[in-house]
N, CA, C and O atoms as a CHARMM CRD file, in Angstrom:
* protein
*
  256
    1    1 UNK  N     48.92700   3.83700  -9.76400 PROA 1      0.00000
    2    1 UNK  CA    48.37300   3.27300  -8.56200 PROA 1      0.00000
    3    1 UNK  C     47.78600   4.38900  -7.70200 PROA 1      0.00000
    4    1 UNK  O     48.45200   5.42400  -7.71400 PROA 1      0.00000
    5    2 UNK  N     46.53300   4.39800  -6.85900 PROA 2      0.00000
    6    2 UNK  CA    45.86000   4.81400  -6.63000 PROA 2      0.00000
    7    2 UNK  C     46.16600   5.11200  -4.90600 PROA 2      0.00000
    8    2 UNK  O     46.03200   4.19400  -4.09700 PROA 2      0.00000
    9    3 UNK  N     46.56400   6.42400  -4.50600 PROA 3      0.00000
   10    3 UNK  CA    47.14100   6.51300  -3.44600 PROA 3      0.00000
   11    3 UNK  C     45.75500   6.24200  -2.39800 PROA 3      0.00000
   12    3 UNK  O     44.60300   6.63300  -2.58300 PROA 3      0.00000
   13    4 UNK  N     46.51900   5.12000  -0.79200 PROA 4      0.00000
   14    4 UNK  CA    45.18000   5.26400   0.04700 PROA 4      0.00000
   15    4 UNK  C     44.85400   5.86400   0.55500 PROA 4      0.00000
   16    4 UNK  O     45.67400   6.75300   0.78700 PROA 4      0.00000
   17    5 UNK  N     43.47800   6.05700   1.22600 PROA 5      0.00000
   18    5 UNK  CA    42.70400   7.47400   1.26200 PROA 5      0.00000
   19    5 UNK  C     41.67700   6.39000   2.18300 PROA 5      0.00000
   20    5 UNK  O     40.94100   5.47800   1.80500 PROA 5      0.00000
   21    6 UNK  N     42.12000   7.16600   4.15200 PROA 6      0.00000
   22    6 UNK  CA    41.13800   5.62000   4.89600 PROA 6      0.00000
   23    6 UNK  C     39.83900   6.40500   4.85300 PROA 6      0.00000
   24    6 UNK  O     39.80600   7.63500   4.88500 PROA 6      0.00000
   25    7 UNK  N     38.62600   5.51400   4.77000 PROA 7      0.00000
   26    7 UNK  CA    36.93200   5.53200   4.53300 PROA 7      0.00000
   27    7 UNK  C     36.55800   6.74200   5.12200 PROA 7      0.00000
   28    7 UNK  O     35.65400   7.32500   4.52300 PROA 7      0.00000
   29    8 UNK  N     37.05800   7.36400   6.27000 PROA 8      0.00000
   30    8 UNK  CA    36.62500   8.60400   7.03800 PROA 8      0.00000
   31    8 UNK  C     36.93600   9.44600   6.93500 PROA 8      0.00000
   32    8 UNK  O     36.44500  10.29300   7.68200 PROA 8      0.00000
   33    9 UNK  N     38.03900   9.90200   5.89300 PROA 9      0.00000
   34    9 UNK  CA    38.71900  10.50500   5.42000 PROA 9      0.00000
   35    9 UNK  C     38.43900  11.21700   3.80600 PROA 9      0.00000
   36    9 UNK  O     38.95100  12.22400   3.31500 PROA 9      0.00000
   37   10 UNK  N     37.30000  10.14100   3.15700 PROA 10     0.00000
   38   10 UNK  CA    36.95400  10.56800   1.97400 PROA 10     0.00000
   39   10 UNK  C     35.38600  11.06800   1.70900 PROA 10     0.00000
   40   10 UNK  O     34.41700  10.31700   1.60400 PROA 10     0.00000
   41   11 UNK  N     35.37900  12.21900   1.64500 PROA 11     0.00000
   42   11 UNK  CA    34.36400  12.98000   0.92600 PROA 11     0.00000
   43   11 UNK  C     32.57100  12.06300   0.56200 PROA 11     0.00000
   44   11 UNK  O     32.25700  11.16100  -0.21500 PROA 11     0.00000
   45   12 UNK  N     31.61800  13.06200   1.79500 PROA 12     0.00000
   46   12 UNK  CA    30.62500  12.01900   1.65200 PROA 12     0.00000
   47   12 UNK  C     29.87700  11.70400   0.28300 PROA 12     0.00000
   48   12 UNK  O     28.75500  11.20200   0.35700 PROA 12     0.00000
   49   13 UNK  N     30.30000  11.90600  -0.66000 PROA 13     0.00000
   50   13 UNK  CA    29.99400  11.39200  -1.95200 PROA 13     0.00000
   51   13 UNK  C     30.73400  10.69000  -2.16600 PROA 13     0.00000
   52   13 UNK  O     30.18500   9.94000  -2.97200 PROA 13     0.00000
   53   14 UNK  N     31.93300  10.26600  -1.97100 PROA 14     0.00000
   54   14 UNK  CA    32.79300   9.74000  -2.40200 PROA 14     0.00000
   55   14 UNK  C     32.34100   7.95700  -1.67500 PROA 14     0.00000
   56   14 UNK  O     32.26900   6.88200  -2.26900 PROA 14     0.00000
   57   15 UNK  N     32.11600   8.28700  -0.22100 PROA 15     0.00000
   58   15 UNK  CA    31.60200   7.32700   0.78500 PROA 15     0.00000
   59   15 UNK  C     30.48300   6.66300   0.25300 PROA 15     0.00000
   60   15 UNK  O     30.41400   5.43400   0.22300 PROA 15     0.00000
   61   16 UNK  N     29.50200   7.49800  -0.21600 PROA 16     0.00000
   62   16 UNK  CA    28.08200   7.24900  -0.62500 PROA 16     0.00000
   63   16 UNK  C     28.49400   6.10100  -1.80400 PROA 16     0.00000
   64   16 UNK  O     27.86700   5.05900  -1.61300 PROA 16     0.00000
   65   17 UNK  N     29.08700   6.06300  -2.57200 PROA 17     0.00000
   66   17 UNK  CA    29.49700   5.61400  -3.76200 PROA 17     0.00000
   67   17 UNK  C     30.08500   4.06800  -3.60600 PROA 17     0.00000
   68   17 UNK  O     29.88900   3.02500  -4.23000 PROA 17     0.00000
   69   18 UNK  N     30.95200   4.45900  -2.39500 PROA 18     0.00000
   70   18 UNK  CA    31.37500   3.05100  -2.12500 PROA 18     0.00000
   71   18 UNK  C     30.68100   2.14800  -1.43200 PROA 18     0.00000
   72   18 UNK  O     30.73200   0.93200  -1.61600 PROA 18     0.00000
   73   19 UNK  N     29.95400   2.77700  -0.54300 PROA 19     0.00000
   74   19 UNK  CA    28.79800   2.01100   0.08800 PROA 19     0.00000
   75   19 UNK  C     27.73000   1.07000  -0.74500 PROA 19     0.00000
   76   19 UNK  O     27.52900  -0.13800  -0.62100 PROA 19     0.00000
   77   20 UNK  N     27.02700   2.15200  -1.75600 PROA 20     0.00000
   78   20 UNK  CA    26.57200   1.68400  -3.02200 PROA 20     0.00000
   79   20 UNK  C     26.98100   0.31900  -3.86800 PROA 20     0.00000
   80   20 UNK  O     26.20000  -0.22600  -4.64700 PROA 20     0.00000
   81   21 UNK  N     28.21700  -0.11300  -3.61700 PROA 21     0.00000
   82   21 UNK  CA    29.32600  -0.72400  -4.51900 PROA 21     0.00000
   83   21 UNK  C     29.05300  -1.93800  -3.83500 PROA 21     0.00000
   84   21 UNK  O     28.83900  -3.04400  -4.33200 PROA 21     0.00000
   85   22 UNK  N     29.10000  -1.46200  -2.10800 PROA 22     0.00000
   86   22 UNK  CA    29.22000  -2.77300  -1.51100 PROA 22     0.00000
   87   22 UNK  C     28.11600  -3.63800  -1.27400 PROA 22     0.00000
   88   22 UNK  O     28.09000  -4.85500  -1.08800 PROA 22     0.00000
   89   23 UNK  N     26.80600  -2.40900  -1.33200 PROA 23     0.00000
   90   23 UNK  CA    25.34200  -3.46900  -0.77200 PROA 23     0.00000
   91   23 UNK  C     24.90800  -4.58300  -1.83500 PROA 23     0.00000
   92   23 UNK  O     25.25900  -4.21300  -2.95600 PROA 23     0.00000
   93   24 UNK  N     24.39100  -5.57800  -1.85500 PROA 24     0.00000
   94   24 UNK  CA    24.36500  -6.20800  -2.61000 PROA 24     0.00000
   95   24 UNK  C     22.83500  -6.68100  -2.56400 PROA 24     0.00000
   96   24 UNK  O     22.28200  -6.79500  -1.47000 PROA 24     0.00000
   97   25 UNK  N     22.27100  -6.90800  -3.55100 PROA 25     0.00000
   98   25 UNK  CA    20.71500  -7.03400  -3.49800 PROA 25     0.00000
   99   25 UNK  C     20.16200  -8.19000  -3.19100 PROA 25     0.00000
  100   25 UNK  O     20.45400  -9.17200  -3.87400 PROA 25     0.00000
  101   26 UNK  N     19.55400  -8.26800  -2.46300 PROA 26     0.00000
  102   26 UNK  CA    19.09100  -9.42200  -1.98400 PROA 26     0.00000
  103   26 UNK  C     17.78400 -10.44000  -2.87700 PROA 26     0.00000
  104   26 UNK  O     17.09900 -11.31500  -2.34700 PROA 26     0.00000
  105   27 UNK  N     17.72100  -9.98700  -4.38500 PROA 27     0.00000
  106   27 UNK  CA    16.60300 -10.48100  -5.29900 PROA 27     0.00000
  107   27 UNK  C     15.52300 -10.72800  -4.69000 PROA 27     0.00000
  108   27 UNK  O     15.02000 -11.79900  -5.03000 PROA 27     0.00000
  109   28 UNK  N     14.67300  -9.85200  -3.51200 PROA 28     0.00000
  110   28 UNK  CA    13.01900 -10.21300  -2.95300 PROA 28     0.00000
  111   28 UNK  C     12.98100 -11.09300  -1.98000 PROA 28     0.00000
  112   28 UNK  O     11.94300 -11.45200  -1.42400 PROA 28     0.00000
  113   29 UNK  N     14.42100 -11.60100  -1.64500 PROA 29     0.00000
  114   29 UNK  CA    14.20300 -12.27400  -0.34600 PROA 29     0.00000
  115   29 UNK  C     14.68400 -11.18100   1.13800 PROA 29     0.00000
  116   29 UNK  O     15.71300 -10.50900   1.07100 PROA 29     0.00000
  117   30 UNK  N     13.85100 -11.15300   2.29900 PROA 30     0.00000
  118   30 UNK  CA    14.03900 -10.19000   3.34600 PROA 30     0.00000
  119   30 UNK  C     15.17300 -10.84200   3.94400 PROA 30     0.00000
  120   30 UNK  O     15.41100 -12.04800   3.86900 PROA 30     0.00000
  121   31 UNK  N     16.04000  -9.74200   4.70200 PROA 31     0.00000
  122   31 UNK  CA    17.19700 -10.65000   5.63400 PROA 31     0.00000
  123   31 UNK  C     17.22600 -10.81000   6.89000 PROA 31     0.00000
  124   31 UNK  O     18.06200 -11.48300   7.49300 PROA 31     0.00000
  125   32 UNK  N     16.40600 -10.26600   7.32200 PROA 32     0.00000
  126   32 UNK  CA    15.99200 -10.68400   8.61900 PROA 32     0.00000
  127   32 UNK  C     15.94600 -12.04800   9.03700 PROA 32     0.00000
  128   32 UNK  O     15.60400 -12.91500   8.23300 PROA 32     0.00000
  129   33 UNK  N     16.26700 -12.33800  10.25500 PROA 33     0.00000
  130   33 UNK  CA    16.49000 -13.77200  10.63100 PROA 33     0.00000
  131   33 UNK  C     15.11800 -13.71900  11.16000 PROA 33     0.00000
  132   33 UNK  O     14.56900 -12.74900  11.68200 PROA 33     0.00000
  133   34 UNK  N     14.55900 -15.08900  10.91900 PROA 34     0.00000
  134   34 UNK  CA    12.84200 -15.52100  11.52600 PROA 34     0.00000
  135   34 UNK  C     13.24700 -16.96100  12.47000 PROA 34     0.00000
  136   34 UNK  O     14.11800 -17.73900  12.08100 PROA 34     0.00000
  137   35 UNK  N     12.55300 -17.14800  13.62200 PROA 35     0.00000
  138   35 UNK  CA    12.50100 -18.12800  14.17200 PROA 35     0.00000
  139   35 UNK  C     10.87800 -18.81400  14.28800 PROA 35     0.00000
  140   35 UNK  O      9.85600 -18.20800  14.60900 PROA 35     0.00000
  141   36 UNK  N     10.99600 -20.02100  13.98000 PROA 36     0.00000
  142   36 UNK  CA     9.71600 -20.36200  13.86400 PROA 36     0.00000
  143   36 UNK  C      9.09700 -20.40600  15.52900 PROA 36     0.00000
  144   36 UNK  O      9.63900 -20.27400  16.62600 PROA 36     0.00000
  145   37 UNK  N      7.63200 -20.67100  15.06200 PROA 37     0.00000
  146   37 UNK  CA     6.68900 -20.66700  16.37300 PROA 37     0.00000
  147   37 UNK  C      6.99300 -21.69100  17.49800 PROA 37     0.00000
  148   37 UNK  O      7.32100 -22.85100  17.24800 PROA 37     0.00000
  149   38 UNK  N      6.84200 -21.10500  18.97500 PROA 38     0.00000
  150   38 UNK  CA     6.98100 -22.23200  19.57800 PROA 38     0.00000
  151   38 UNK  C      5.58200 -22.75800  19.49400 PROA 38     0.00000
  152   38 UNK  O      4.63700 -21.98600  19.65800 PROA 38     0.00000
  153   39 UNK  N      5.38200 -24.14200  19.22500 PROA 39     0.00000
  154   39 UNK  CA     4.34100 -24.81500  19.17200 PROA 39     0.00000
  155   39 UNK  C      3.58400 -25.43200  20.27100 PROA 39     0.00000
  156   39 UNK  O      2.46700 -25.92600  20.12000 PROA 39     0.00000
  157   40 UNK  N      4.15200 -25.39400  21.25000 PROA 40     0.00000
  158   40 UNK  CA     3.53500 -25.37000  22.73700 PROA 40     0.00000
  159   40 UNK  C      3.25100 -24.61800  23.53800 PROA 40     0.00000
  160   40 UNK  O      2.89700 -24.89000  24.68500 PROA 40     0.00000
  161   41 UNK  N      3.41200 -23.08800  22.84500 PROA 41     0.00000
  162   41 UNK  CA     2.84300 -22.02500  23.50800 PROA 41     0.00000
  163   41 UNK  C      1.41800 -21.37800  23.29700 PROA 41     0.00000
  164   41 UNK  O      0.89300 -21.03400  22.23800 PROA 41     0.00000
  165   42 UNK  N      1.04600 -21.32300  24.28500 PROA 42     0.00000
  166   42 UNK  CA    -0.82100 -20.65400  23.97800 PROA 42     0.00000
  167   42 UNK  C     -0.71200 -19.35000  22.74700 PROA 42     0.00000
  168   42 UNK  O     -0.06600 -18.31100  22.88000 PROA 42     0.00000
  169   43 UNK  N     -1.63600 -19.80000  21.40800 PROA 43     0.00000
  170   43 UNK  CA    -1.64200 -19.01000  20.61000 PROA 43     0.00000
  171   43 UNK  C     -2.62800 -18.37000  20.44800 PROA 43     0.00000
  172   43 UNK  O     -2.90000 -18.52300  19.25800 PROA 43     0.00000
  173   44 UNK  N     -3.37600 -17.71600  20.90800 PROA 44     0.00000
  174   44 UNK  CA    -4.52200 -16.61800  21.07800 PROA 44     0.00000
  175   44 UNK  C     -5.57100 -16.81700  19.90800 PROA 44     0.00000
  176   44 UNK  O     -6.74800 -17.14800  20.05300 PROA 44     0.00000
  177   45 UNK  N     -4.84100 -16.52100  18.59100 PROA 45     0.00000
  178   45 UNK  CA    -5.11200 -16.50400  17.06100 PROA 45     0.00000
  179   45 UNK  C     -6.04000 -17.76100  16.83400 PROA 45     0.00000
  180   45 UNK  O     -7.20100 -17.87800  16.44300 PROA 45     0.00000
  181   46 UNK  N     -5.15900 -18.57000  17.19600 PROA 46     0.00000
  182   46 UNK  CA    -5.31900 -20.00600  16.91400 PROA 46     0.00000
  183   46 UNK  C     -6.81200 -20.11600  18.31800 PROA 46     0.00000
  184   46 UNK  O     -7.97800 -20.47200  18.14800 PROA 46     0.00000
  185   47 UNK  N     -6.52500 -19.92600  18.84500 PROA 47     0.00000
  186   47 UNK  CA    -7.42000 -20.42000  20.18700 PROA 47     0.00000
  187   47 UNK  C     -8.98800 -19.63800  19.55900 PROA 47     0.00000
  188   47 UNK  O     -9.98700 -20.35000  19.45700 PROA 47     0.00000
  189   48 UNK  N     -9.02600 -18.66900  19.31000 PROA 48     0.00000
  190   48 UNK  CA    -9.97700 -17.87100  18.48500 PROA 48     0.00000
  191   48 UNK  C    -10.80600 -18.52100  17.17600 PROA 48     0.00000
  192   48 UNK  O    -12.00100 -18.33000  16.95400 PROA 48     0.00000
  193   49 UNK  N     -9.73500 -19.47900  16.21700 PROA 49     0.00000
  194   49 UNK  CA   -10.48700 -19.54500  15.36700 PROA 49     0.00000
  195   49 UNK  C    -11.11300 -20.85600  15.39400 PROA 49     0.00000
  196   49 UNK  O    -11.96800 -21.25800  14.60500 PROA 49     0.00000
  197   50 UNK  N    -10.42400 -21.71500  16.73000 PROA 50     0.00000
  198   50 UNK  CA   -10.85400 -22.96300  16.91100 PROA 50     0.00000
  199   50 UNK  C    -12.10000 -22.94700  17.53100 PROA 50     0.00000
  200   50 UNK  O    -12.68100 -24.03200  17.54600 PROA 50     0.00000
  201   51 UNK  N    -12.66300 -22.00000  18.04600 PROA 51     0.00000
  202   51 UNK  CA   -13.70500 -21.59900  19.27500 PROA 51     0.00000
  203   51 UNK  C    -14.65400 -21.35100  18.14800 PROA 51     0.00000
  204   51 UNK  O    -15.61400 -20.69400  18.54900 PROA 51     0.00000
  205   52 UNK  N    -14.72400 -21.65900  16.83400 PROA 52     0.00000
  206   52 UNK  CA   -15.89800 -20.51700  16.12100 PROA 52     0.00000
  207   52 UNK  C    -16.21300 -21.77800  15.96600 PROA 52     0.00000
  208   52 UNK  O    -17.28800 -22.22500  16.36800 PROA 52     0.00000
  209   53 UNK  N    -15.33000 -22.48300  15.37600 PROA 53     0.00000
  210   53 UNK  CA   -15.69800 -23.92100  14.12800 PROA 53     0.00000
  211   53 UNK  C    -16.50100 -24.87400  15.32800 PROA 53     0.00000
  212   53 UNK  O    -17.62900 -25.33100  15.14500 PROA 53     0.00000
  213   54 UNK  N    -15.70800 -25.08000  16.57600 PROA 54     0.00000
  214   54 UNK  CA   -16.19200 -26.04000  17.63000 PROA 54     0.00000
  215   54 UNK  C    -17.23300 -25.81200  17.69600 PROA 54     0.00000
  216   54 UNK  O    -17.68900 -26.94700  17.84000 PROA 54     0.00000
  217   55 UNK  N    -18.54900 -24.77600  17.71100 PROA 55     0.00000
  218   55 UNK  CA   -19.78800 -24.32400  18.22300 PROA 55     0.00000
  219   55 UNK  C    -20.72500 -25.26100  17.05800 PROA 55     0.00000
  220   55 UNK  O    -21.00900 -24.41000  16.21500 PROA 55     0.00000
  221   56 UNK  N    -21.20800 -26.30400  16.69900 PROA 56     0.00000
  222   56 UNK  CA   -21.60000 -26.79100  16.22200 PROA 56     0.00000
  223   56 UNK  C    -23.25700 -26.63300  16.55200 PROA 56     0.00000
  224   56 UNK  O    -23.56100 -26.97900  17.69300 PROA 56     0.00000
  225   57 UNK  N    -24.67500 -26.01700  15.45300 PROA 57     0.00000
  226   57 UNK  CA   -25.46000 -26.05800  15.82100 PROA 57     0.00000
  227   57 UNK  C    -26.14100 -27.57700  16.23900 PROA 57     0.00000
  228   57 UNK  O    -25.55700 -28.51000  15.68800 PROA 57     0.00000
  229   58 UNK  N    -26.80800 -27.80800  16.75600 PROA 58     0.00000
  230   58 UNK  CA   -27.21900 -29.09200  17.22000 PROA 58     0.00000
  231   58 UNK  C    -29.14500 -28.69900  17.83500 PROA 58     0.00000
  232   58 UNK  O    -29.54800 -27.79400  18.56600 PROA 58     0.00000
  233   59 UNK  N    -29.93000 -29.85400  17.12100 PROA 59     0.00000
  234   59 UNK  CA   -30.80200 -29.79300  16.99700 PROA 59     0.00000
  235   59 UNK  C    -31.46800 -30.71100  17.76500 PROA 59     0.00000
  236   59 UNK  O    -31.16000 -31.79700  17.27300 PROA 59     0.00000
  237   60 UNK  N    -32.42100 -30.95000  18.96200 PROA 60     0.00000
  238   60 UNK  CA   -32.77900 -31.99700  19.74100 PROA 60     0.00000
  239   60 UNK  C    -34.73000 -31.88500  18.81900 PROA 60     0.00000
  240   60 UNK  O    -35.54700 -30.96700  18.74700 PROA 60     0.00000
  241   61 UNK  N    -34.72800 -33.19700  18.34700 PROA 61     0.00000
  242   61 UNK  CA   -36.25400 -33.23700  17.95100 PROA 61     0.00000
  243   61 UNK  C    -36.87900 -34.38100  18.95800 PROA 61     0.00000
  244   61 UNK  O    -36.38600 -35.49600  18.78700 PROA 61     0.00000
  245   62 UNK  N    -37.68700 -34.30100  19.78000 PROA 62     0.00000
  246   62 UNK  CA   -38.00700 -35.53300  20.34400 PROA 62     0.00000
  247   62 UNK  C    -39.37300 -36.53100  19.65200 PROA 62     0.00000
  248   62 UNK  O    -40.43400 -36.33800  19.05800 PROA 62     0.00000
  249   63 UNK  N    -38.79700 -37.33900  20.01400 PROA 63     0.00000
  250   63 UNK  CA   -39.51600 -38.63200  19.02300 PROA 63     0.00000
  251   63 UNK  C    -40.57700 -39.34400  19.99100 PROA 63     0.00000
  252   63 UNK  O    -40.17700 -40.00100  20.95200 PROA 63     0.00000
  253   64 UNK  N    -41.74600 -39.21500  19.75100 PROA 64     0.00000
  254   64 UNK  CA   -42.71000 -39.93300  20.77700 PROA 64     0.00000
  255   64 UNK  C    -43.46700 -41.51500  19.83100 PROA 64     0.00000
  256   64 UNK  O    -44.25900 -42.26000  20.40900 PROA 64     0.00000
């Protein structure tokens, strides 16, 4: 049996190793927590790309 030996106490390779042991991979997903958009807030982005499409050319021919 393996006498204890507390985490701050053991040799930073030794630390490095166990740390290693403990992270666990997350397979390509990020872990960051995301909160979605508030949807009633003025979105700049959005306000921008709506302003291009709205400009509709328009052609007056008059008809006699």
């Amino acid at each position: 049996m393996e006498k204890f030996i507390p985490f701050e106490k053991l040799s930073k390779k030794k630390q490095k190793e166990l740390n290693a042991i403990k992270r666990k991979d997350w397979n390509g997903i990020n872990p960051v927590t995301r909160k979605s958009e508030n949807p009633k807030a003025y979105n700049r982005r959005k306000a921008q790309k709506r302003s291009e499409f709205d400009s509709v050319p328009f052609c007056f021919i008059p008809i006699f």
